[in-house]
C-alpha positions in Angstrom: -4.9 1.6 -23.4 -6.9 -1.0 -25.8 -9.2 0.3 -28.2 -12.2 -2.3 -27.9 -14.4 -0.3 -30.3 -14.1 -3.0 -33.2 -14.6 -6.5 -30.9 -18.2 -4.6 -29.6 -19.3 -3.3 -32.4 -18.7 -6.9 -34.1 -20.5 -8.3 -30.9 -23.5 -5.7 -31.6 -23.7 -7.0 -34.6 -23.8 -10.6 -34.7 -26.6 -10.5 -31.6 -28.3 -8.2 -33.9 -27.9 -10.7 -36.7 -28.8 -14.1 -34.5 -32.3 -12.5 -34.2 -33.0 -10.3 -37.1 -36.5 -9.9 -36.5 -36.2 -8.6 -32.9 -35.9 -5.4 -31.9 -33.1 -5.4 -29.1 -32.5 -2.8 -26.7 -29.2 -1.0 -25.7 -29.6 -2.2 -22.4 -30.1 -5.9 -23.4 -27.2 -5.6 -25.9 -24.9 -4.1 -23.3 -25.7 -7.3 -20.8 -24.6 -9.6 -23.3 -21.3 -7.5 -23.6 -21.0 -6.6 -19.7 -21.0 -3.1 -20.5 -22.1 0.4 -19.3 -25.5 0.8 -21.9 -23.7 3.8 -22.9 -20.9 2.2 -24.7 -23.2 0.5 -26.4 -25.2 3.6 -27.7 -22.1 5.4 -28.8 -21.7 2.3 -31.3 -25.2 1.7 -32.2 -25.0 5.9 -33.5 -21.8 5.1 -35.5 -23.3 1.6 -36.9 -26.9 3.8 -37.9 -24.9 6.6 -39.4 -23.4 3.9 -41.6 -26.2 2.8 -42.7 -25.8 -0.9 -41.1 -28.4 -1.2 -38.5 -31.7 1.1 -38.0 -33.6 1.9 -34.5 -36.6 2.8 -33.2 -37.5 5.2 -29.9 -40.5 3.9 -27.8 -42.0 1.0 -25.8 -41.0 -1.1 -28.2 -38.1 0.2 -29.3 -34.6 -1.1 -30.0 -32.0 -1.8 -32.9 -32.0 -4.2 -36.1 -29.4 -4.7 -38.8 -31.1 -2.1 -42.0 -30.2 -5.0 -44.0 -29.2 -9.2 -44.1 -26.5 -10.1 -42.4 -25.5 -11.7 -45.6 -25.0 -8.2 -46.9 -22.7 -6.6 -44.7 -19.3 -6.8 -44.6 -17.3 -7.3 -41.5 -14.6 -4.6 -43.2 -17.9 -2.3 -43.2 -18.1 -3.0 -39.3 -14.6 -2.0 -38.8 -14.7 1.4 -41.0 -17.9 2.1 -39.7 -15.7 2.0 -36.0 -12.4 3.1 -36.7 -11.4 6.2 -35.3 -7.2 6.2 -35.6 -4.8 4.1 -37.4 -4.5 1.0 -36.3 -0.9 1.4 -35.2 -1.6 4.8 -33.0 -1.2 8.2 -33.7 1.7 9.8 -34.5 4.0 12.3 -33.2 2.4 15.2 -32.2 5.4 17.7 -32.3 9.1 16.4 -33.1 12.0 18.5 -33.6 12.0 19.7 -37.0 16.0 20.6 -36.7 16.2 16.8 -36.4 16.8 15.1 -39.4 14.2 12.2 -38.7 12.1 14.2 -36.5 10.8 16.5 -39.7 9.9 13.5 -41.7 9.0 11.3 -39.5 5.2 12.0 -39.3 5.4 11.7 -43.6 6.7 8.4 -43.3 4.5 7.4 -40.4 1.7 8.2 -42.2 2.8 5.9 -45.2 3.5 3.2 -43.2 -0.2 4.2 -41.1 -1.6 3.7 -44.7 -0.3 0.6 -46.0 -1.0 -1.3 -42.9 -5.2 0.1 -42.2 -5.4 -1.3 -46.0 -3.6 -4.8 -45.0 -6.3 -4.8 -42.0 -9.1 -4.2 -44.5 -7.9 -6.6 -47.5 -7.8 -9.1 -44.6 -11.3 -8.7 -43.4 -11.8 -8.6 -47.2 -15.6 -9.7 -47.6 -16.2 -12.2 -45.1 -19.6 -11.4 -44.4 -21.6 -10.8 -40.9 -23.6 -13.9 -41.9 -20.4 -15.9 -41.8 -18.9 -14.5 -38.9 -22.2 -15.3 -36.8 -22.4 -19.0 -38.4 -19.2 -19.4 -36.0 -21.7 -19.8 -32.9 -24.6 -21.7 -34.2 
């Protein structure tokens, strides 16, 4: 199964950065995604707990970016997300009489490593603002 966590919360983000001055509800973010609203709020909680966009209940309620999009980092987005190594998980219970099978969660997790911090160093910092210039 695909893990589209990242590719919506990058999509919440960049409507939230087109209009910065809008408050824009889960509901109206979801129907640009063609989502269940609740997907959406899941992600919007992990995006306010990292501090990159703030809400407010009500009438006029909705979400903003808590800061330019200038300032936030598309690696920021994805650890703000990211909830397993990007290759899977690993074995959950391999033979430990099998010479591969007790190390192989070691060198799994190595290799696990090495390649989330390839996936970060690539989003490096290209910045929101410059990922949303892409559809002006």
């Amino acid at each position: 199964m695909s893990n589209t966590r990242f590719a919506t919360a990058v999509h919440i983000m960049t409507l939230l950065a087109k209009v910065p001055q809008e408050w824009l509800t889960s509901d109206w973010i979801a129907g640009s995604i063609n989502v269940n609203p609740v997907i959406v709020r899941k992600e919007l909680s992990e995006l306010r707990e990292a501090g990159l966009i703030t809400s407010r209940l009500g009438k006029d309620g909705g979400t903003k970016l808590a800061k330019n999009a200038d300032e936030i980092k598309i690696s920021e987005i994805y650890a703000a997300v990211k909830n397993n190594e990007v290759l899977g998980k690993k074995n959950q219970k391999p033979n430990p009489a099998c010479p591969v099978g007790k190390e192989i969660n070691n060198h799994l997790s190595m290799l696990f490593e090495q390649t989330d911090l390839l996936v970060k160093n690539f989003l490096g910092d290209k910045s929101l603002q410059e990922f949303t210039d892409q559809f002006d």
